[in-house]
C-alpha positions as CSV (number, residue, x, y, z in Angstrom):
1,X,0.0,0.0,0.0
2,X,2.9,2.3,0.4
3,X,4.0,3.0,-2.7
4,X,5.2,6.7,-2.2
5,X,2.2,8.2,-3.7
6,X,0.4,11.0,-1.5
7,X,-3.4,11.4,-1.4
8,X,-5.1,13.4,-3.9
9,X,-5.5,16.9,-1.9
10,X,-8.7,18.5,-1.3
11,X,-9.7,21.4,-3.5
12,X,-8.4,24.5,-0.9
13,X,-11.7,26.9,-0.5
14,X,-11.7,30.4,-0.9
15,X,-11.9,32.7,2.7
16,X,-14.4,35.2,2.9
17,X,-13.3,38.3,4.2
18,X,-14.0,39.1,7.6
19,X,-16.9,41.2,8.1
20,X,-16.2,45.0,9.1
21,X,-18.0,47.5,10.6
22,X,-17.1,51.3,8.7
23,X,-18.7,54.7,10.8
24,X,-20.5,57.0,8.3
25,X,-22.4,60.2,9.3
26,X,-25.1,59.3,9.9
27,X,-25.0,55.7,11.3
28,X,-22.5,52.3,10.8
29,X,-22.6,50.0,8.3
30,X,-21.1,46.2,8.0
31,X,-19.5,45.4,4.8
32,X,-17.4,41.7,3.7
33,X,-15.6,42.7,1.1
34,X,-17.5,44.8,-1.2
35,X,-20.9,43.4,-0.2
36,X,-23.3,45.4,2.2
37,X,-24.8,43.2,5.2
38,X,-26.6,45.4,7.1
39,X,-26.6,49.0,8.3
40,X,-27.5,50.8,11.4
41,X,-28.8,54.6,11.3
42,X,-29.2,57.3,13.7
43,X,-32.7,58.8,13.7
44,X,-33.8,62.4,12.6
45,X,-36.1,62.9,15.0
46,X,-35.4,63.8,18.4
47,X,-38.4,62.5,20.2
48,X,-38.2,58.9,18.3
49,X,-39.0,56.2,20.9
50,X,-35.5,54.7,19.8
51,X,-32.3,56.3,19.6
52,X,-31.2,53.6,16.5
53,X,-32.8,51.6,13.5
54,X,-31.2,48.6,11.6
55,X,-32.0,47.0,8.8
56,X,-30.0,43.8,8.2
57,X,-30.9,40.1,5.8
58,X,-34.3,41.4,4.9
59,X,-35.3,41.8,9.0
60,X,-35.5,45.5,10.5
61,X,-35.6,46.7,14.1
62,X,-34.4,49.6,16.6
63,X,-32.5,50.0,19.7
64,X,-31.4,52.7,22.1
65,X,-27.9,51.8,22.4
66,X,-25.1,51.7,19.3
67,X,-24.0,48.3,20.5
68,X,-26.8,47.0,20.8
69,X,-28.5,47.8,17.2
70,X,-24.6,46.4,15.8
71,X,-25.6,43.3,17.4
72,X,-28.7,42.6,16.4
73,X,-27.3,43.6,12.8
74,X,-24.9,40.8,13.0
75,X,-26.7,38.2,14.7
76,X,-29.4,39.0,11.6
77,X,-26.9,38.2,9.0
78,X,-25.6,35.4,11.0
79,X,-28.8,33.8,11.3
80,X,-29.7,34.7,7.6
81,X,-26.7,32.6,6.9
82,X,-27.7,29.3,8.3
83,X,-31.6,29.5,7.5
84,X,-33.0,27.7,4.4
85,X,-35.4,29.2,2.4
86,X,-39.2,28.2,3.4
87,X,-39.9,27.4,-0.6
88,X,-36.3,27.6,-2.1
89,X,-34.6,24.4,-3.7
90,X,-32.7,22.3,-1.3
């Protein structure tokens, strides 16, 4: 069985980059690569019942703190990652 051959290697897979939060005017958004996952914005008005609004993987919420809406935002696009679609193709 040893005959000085190595296995056949596995085809190597490509790494995403790691997803990166960037500070705008107006609110944060998170960014892998050059795709947009979610943003969080500050609102207008001053008498809003939240301080924060994100909108991440189709799902939309607010929040009073910054790190909490940034959480939210990437627990979204995690989640939104791992779900299958309801009628989508396996």
């Amino acid at each position: 069985m040893s005959d000085g051959k190595k296995p056949p290697r596995k085809a190597a897979r490509r790494k995403l980059p790691k997803p990166a939060w960037e500070r705008g005017f107006n609110g944060h958004v998170l960014w892998q690569g050059k795709a947009k996952l979610g943003k969080v914005t500050l609102h207008a008005e001053k008498d809003a019942p939240h301080k924060y609004t994100w909108e991440a993987a189709g799902r939309a919420g607010a929040a009073d703190d910054l790190d909490q809406a940034r959480r939210a935002v990437e627990y979204a696009v995690l989640v939104a990652d791992r779900q299958l679609d309801l009628f989508g193709q396996p």
